[in-house]
C-alpha positions as CSV (number, residue, x, y, z in Angstrom):
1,X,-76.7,-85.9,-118.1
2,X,-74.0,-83.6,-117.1
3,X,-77.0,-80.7,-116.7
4,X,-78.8,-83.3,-114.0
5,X,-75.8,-84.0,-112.3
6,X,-75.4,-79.8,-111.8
7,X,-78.6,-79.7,-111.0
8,X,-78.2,-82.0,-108.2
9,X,-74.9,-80.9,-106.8
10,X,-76.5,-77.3,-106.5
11,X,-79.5,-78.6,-104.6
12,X,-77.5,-80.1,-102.6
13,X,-74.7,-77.6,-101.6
14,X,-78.2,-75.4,-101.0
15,X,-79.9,-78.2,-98.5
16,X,-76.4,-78.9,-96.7
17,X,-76.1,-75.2,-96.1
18,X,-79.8,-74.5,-95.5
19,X,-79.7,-77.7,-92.6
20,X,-76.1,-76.8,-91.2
21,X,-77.5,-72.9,-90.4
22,X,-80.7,-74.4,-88.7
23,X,-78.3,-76.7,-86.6
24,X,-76.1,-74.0,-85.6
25,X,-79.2,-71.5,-84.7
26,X,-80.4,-74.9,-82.8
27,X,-77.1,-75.3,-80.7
28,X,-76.5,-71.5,-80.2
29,X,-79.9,-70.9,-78.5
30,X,-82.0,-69.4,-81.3
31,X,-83.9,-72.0,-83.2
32,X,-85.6,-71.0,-86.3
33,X,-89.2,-70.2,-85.4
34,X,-91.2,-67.6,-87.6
35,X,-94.4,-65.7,-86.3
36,X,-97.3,-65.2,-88.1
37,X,-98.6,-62.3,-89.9
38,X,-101.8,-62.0,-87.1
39,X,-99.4,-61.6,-84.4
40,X,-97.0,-59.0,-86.3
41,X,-99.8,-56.6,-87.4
42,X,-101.3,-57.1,-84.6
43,X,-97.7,-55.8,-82.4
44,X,-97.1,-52.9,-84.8
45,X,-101.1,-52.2,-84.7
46,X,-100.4,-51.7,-80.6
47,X,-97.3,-50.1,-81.0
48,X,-99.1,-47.6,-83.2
49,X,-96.1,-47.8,-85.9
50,X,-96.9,-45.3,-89.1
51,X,-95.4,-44.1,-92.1
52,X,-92.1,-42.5,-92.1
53,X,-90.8,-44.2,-88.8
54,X,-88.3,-46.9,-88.4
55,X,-88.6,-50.8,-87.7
56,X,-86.2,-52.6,-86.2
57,X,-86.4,-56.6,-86.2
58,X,-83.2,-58.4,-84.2
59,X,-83.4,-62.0,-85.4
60,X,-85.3,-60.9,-88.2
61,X,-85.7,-64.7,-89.9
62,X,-87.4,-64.2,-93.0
63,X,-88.1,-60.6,-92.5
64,X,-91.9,-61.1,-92.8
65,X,-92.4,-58.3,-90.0
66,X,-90.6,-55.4,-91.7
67,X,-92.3,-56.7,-95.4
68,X,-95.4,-56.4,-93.2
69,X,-94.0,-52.5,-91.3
70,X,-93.2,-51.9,-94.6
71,X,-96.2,-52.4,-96.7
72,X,-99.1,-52.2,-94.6
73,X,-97.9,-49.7,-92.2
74,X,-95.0,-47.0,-93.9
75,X,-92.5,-48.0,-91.9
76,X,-88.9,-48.3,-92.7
77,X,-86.9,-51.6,-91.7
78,X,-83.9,-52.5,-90.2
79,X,-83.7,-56.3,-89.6
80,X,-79.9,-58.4,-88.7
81,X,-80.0,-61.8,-88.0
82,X,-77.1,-64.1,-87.5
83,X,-77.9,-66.9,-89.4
84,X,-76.7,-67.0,-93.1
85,X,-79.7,-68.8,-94.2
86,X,-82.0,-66.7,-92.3
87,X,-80.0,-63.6,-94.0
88,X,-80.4,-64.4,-97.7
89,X,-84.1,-66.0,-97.0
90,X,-84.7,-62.6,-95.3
91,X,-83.2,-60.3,-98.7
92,X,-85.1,-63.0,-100.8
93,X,-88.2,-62.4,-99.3
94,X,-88.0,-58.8,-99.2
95,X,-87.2,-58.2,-103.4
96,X,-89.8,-60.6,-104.1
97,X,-91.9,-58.4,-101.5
98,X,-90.6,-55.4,-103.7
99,X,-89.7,-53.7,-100.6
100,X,-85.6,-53.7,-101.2
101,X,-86.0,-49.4,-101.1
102,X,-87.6,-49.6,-98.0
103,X,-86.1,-53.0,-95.8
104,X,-82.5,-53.0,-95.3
105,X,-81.4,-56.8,-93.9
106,X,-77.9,-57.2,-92.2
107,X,-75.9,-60.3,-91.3
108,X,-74.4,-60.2,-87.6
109,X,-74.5,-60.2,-84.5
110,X,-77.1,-57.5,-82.5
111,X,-74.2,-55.1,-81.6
112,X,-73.4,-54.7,-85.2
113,X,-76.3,-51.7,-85.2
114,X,-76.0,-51.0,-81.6
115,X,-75.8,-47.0,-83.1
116,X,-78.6,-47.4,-85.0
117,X,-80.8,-48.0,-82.6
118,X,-81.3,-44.8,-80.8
119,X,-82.8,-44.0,-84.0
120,X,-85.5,-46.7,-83.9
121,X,-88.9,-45.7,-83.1
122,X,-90.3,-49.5,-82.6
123,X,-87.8,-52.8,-82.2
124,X,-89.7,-55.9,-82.5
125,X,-88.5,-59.2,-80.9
126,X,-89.6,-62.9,-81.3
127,X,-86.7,-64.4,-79.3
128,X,-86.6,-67.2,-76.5
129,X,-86.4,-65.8,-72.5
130,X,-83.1,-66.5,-72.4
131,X,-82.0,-64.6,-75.2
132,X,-83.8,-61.9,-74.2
133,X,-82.3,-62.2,-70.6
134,X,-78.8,-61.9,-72.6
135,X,-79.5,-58.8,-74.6
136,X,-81.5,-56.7,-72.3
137,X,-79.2,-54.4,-70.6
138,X,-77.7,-54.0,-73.9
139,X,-81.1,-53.5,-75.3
140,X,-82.2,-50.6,-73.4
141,X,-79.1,-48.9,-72.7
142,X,-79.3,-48.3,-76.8
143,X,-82.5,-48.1,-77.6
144,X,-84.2,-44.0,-77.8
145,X,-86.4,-42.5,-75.2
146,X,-89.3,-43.4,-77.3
147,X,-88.5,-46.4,-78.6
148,X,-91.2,-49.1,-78.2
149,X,-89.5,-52.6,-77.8
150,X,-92.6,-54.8,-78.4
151,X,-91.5,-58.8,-77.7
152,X,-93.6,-61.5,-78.7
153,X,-94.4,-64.6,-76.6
154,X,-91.3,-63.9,-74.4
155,X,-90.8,-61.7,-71.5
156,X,-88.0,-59.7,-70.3
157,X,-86.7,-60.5,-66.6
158,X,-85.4,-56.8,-65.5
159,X,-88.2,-54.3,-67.4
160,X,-92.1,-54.6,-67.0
161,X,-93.9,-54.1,-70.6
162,X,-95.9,-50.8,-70.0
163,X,-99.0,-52.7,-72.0
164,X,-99.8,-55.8,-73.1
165,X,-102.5,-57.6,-75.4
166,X,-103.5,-60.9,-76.5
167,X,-102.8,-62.0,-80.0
168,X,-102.6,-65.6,-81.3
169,X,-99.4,-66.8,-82.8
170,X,-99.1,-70.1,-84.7
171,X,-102.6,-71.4,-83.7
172,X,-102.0,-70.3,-80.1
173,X,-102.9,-68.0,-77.7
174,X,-99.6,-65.5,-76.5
175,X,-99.1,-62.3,-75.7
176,X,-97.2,-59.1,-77.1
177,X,-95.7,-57.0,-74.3
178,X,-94.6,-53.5,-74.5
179,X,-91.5,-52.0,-73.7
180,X,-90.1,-48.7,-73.1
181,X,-86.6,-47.6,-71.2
């Protein structure tokens, strides 16, 4: 009895936290959404990412695409989101991926790595126009000379992508555009 009434208080705690952080990400502007494994290898595929460089993911989610960088490709990973949930899901997902040596995940806001990022050979983005509007001149004041920004479904207002290819996300068609400074 006392074990089932744990049991229950834990799953609880867990869903109250899990639905609080998807209403927060809601109100703030980024919703939850994840992309699908198609339209990630097929943006570090164009991006021509390879083994040995670095990945960068702001508003990682789940941290499928640097599992995927990781894996399939070489790559290093750098992912931050700023959901908790999002966080732990994303460190979750990348020990059970076995990729912990290889995926480093970060809690924060994007400035926390601002640094970092003149180190990063490819920054992939699945975030909502307006977010993107937001972060841009930040973005690409801090990115390298070679660093490839490649954003999914979303467009930023100020920079042209340099290339751009169809892919199909979520049983849709979209597009992955191409970014350099």
């Amino acid at each position: 009895m006392l074990t089932t009434l744990l049991v229950a208080l834990i799953f609880s705690v867990f869903v109250l936290f899990w639905q609080s952080s998807l209403l927060i990400a809601v109100i703030t502007g980024s919703p939850i959404v994840f992309a699908s494994s198609r339209a990630i290898r097929d943006g570090l595929r164009l991006a021509g990412v390879g083994p040995g460089q670095t990945v960068f993911d702001l508003g990682c989610g789940d941290a499928r695409s640097l599992i995927i960088a990781s894996r399939e490709f070489g790559a290093k990973g750098i992912g931050i989101d700023r959901s908790i949930y999002s966080y732990w899901r994303a460190r979750v997902n990348v020990w059970i991926h076995g990729q912990s040596k290889n995926v480093t995940i970060m809690q924060g806001d994007f400035h926390k790595i601002e640094k970092q990022l003149a180190h990063a050979d490819f920054v992939y983005l699945y975030l909502l126009n307006e977010t993107l509007a937001k972060i841009e001149p930040w973005l690409f004041q801090h990115i390298g000379a070679r660093t490839v920004v490649a954003s999914l479904a979303f467009s930023f207002s100020h920079h042209q992508p340099y290339k751009t290819v169809e892919t199909t996300n979520l049983a849709q068609k979209t597009k992955i555009r191409l970014y350099r400074r």
